[in-house]
C-alpha positions in Angstrom: 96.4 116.4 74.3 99.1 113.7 74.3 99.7 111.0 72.1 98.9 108.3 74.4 95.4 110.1 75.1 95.0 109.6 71.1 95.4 105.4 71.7 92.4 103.5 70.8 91.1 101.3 73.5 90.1 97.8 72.3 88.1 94.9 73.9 91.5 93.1 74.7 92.0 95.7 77.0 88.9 95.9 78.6 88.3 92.1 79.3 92.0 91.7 80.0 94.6 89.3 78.2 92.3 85.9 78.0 91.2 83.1 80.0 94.8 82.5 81.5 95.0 86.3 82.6 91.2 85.5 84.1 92.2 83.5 86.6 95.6 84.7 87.3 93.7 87.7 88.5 90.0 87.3 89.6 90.0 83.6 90.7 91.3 84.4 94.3 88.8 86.2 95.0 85.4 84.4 93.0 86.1 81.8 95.6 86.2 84.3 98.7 83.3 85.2 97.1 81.9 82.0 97.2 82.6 80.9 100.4 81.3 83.7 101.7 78.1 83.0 100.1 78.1 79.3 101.5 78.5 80.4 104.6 75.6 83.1 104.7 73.6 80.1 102.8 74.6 77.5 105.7 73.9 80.3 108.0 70.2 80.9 106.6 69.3 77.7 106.5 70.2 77.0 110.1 68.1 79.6 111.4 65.4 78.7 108.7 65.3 75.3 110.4 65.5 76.3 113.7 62.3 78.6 113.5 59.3 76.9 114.7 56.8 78.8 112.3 55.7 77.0 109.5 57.0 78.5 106.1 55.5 78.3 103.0 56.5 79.3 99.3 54.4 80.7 96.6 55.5 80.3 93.3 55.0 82.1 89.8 53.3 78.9 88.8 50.9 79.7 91.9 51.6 76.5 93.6 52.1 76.8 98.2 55.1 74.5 98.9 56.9 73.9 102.0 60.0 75.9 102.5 61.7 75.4 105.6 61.4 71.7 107.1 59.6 71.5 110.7 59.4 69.0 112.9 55.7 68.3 112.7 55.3 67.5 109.1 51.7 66.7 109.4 50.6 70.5 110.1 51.8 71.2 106.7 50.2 68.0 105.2 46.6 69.6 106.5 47.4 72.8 105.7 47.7 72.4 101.8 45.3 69.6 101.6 42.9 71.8 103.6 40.8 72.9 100.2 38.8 76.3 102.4 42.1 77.5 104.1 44.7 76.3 101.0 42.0 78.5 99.3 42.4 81.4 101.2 46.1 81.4 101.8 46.3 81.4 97.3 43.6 84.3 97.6 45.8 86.7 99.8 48.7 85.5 97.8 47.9 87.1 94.7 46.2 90.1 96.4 50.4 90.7 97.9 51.5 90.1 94.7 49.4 92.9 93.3 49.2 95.3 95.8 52.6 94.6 97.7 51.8 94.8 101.2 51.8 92.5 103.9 48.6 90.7 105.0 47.8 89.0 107.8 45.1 85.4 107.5 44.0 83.9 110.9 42.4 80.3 110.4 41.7 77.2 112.6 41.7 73.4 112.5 41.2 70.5 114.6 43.9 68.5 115.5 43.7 65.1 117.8 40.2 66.7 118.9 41.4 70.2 119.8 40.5 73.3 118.1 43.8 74.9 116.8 44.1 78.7 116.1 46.9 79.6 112.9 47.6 83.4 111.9 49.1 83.2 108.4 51.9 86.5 107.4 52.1 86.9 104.2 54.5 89.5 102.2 56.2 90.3 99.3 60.2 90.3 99.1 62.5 92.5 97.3 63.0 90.1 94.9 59.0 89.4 94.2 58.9 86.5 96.0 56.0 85.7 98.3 56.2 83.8 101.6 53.6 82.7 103.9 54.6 82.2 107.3 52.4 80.2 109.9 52.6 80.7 113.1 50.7 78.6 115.9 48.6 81.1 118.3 47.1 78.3 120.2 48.0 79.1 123.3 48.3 82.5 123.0 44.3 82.8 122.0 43.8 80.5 125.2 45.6 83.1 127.5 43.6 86.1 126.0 40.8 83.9 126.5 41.5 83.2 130.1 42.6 87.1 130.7 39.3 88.4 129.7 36.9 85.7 131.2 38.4 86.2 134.1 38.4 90.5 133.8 34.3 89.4 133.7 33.8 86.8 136.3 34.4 86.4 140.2 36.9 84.1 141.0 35.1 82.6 144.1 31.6 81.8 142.7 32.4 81.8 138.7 30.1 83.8 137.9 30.1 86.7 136.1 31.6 90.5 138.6 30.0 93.5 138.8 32.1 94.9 135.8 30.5 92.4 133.1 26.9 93.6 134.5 27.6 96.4 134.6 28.4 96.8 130.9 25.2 95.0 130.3 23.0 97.4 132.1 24.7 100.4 130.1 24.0 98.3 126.7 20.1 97.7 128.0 19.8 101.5 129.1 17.7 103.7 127.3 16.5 100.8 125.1 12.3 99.8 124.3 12.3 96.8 126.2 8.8 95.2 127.8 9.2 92.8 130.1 12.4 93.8 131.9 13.2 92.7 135.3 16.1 93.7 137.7 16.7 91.8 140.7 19.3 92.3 143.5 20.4 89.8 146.5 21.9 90.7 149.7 23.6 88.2 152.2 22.2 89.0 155.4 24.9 89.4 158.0 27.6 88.4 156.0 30.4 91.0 157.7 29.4 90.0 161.8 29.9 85.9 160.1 33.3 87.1 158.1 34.4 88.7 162.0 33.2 85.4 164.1 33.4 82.2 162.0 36.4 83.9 159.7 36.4 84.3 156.1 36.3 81.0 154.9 33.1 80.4 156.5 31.9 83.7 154.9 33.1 82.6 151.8 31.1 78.8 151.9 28.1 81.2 152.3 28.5 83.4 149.0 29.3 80.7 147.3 26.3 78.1 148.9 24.2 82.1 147.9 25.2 81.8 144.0 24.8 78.4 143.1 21.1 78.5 144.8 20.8 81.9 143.0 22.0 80.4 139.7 20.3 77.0 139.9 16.6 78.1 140.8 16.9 81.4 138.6 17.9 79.2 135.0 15.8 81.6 132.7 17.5 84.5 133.8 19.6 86.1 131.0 22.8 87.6 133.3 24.1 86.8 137.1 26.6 88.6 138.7 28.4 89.1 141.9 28.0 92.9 142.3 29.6 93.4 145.6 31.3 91.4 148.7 27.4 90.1 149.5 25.6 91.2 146.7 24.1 89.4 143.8 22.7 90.9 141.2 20.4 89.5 138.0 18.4 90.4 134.9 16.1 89.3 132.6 15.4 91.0 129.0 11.9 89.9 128.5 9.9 88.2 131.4 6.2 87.6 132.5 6.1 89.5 135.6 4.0 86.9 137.7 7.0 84.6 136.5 9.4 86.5 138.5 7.2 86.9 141.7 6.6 83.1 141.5 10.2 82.4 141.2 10.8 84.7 143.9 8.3 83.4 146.6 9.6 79.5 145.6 13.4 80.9 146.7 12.3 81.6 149.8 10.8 78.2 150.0 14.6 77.0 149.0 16.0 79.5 151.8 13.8 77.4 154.4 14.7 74.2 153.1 18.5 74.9 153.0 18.2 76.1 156.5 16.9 72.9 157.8 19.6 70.7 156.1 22.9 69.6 158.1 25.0 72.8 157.6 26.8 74.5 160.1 25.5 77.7 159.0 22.3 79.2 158.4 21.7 81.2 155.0 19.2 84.2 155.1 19.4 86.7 152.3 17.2 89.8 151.3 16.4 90.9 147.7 14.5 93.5 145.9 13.3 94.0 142.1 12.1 96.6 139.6 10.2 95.7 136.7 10.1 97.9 133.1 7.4 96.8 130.7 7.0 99.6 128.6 8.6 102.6 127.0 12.5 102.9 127.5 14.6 101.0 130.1 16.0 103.6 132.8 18.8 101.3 134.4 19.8 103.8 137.1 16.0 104.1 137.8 15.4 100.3 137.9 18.4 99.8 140.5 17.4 102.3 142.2 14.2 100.9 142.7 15.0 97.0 143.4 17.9 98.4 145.7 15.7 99.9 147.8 12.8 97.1 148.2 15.8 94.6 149.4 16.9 97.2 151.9 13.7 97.4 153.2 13.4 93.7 153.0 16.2 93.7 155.4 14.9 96.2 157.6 12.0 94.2 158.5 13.7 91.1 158.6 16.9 92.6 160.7 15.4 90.9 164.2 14.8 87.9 162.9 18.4 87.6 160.7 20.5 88.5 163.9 18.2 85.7 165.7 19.2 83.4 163.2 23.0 84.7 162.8 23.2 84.1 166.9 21.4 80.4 166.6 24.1 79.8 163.5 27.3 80.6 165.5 25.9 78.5 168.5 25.2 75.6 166.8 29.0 76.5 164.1 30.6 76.3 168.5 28.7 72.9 169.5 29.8 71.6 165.9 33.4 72.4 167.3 32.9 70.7 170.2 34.6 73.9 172.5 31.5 73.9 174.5 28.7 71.6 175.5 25.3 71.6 177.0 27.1 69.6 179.8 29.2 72.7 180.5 26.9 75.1 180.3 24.7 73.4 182.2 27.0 72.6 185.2 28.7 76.1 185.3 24.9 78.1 184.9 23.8 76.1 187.9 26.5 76.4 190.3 27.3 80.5 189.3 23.4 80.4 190.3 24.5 79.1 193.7 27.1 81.5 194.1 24.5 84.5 193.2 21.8 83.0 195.4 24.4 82.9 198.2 25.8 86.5 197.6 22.2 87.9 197.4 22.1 88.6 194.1 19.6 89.8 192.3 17.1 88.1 190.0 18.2 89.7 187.0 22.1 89.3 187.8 21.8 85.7 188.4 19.6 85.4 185.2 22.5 87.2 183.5 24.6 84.7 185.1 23.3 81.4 183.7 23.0 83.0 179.7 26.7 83.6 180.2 27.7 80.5 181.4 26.0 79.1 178.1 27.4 82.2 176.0 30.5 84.0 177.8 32.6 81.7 174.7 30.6 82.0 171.9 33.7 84.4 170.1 35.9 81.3 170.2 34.0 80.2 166.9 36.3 83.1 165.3 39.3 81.2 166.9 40.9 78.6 164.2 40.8 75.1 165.3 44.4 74.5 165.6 44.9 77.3 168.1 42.1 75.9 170.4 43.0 72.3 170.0 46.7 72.6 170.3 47.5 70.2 172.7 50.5 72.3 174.5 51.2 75.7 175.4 50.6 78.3 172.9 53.1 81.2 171.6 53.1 84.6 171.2 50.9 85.0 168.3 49.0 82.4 169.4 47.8 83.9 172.5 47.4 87.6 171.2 44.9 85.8 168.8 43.2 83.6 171.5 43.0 86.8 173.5 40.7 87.9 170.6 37.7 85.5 171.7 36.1 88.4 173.9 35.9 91.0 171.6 34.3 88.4 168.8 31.9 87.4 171.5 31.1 91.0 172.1 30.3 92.2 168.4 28.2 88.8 168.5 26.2 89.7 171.5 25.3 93.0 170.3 23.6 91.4 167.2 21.0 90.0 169.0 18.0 91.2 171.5 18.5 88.2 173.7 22.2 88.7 174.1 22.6 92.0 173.9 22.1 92.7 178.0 25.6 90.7 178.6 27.6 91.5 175.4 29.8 93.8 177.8 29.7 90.6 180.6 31.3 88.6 177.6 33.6 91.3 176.6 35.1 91.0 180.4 34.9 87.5 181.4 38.2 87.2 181.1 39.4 89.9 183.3 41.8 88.6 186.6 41.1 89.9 190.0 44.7 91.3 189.9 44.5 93.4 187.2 46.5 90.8 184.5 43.7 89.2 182.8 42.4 90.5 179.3 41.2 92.9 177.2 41.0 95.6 179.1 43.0 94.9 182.4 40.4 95.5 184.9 40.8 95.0 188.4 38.8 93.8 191.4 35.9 95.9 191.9 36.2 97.1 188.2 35.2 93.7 187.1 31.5 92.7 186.8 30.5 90.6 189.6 28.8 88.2 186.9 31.8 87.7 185.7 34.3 87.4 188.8 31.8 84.9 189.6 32.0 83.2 185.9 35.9 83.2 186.3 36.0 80.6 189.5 33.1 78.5 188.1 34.3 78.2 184.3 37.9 77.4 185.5 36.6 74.8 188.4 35.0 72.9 185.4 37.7 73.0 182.9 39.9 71.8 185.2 37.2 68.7 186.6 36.4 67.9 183.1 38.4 65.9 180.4 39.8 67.9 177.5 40.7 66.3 173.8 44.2 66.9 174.8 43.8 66.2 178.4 42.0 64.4 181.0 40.4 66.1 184.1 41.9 66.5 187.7 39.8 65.5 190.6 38.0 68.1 192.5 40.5 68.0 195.5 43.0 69.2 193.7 41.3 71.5 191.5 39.9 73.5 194.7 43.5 73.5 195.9 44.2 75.2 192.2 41.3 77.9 193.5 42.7 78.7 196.7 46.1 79.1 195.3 45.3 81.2 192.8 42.6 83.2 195.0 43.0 87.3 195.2 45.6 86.6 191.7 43.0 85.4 189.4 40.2 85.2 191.0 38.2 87.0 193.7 39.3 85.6 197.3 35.1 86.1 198.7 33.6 84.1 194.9 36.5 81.2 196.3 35.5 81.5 199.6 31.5 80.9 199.4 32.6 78.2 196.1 34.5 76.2 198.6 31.7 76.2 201.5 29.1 75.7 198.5 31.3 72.3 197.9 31.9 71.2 201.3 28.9 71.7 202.9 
């Protein structure tokens, strides 16, 4: 070992030559030091301020303080002076301190009149200092809210969907309930109203459907859309006779609804189950009331498609595309022409319903195709075109229609093979409705339109014989125009 290993080393030399040789060399860089420091500090405290959370500090004296400085001083004010939730907050405080974790408090308060919802993070920092940070889940809480009630209700009617009852049924399955009842509703001839008088329409009538359904049935426990025109409802404990009361006064409601000033008539078919004792089978029960409303339906099919038929006529004179006038004019003088042709009885009865029905699909036609006071386009026309085949599906819902559904379906055909839907030509083309074709056009053109006013009869017969063996059968022009002149 050499001799200077042997020197002693004193405190001098550790803590260097005094306060002088301090600061010659340690000052520099205690003030980097510093500034550094400053900076984070300034840097904290910035983003401290610019958090929107609410933060709080518990001290070893086991006082909640603010810490950072929000804008809405009056939060905090309620907060702490809050005695149940200042409570709470001191509670989970010391339970961090003790078990140092982080905890989690939800609370609420009003505010101004509104309910406001809080969740309250409290933890534990390295240095064993607790902090309780406040955050508001106001409108968060409102969108979960919003998210699930509408996951469980229709957004047409607002009532509950098929989901929501469904989970009901499953909770009352295979429970001891007496006095349960399961009923189901069906719009009658909702689809054949969807295809003619469009959607909206069909729409009006599920939701006229619910609110009658909801209104009349008050001490039922759940209501649900179940399908596109089904309603279905339960009750957990009911008298029996009360539900076939309630029942027999909704048809009552049906009848009364039906004779009101609506455009459309409302007919709807049900069927229920009733449990009243042992366990509730829920697949059994719908079973059951699904079955009595189908054959509800059955028995009442004749009369719904009578009503469906007397709905769109009067939804068409509502419109105004045809009147009685019309109707009346064109069934007498398509008589005429039948009488003069030798037709038969039964073709020139056919004749004079169409001239009352051969435009019954243009209540599927929207309004401001039909009144649109100049020519229409492209997409215009290909949905105008659609009138026949509406008209057709309508016919065939009804027994008193149903013999010139395929006379509607062609009443638009031209004698030159250019008309629509199917592009039949001369003899291919009903005679009812080659007949139809001259009449219907004779008064359209004679007869004053919203958008236009009528030619005189001169003219309009010059209209016929110009257009004869194009649109229109040159022998139905020929006896139309001696039927006229003589």
């Amino acid at each position: 070992m050499t001799k200077s290993s042997n020197k002693k080393i004193t405190r001098k030399d550790i803590i260097g030559l005094g306060e002088a040789s301090f600061k010659k060399n340690y000052y520099p860089e205690l003030q980097e030091k510093i500034l550094e420091l400053e900076k984070i500090n300034s840097r904290n405290s910035s983003l401290i301020r610019g958090i929107p959370d609410i933060i709080l500090y518990y001290d070893e004296h086991t006082f909640i303080t603010e810490y950072n400085l929000p804008q809405d001083q009056d939060i905090i004010d309620l907060i702490l002076n809050n005695r149940s939730i200042y409570n709470q907050l001191e509670k989970k405080c010391e339970w961090v301190k003790e078990n140092e974790k982080l905890e989690v408090i939800n609370f609420s308060m009003i505010i101004n009149g509104e309910n406001r919802f809080y969740e309250g993070r409290i933890y534990l920092t390295q240095i064993k200092e607790i902090f309780i940070i406040i955050r508001d889940n106001t409108e968060k809480i409102k969108l979960q809210a919003k998210l699930r009630n509408m996951a469980l209700r229709d957004s047409l009617t607002q009532i509950h969907n098929r989901r929501y009852f469904e989970n009901k049924l499953e909770i009352y399955n295979d429970r001891p309930l007496k006095g349960f009842a399961l009923i189901i509703f069906d719009i009658d001839g909702l689809k054949i109203v969807n295809d003619t008088l469009g959607h909206f329409t069909g729409d009006e009538m599920i939701k006229s459907a619910a609110n009658m359904i909801k209104n009349h049935f008050t001490k039922a426990d759940h209501l649900a859309r179940i399908g596109g025109d089904e309603f279905g409802l339960i009750y957990k404990k009911i008298d029996y006779n009360y539900v076939q009361d309630r029942l027999f006064e909704f048809d009552v409601l049906l009848e009364d609804f039906n004779t009101s000033d609506t455009i459309y008539e409302l007919s709807m078919s049900y069927g229920y189950s009733f449990n009243n004792k042992g366990k509730v089978d829920v697949n059994h029960l719908y079973k059951q009331a699904d079955n009595k409303m189908y054959q509800r339906k059955l028995l009442k099919e004749s009369s719904m498609r009578h009503t469906l038929v007397k709905t769109l006529m009067k939804a068409l004179e509502e419109r105004d595309y045809i009147t009685e006038g019309h109707a009346h004019r064109m069934g007498e003088t398509a008589a005429m022409i039948g009488n003069k042709i030798n037709l038969s009885i039964s073709s020139i009865n056919r004749l004079k319903l169409l001239s009352k029905f051969h435009d019954i699909g243009k209540v599927g036609i929207p309004d401001k195709i039909l009144n649109k006071p100049g020519p229409l386009n492209e997409k215009e026309w290909e949905i105008m075109k659609t009138h026949c085949e509406i008209g057709f599906r309508i016919a065939n819902e009804s027994a008193e229609l149903r013999d010139i559904a395929d006379l509607i379906l062609k009443h638009q055909e031209k004698y030159d093979g250019s008309g629509y839907p199917l592009g039949l030509k001369e003899e291919e083309i009903p005679i009812e409705c080659r007949i139809i074709s001259v009449v219907d056009a004779f008064d359209a053109m004679t007869n004053d339109r919203p958008y236009r006013k009528g030619m005189s009869i001169e003219r309009a017969i010059d209209e016929l014989e110009e257009y004869s063996g194009t649109q229109f059968d040159p022998k139905i022009v020929e006896v139309f125009i001696n039927i006229f002149s003589s």
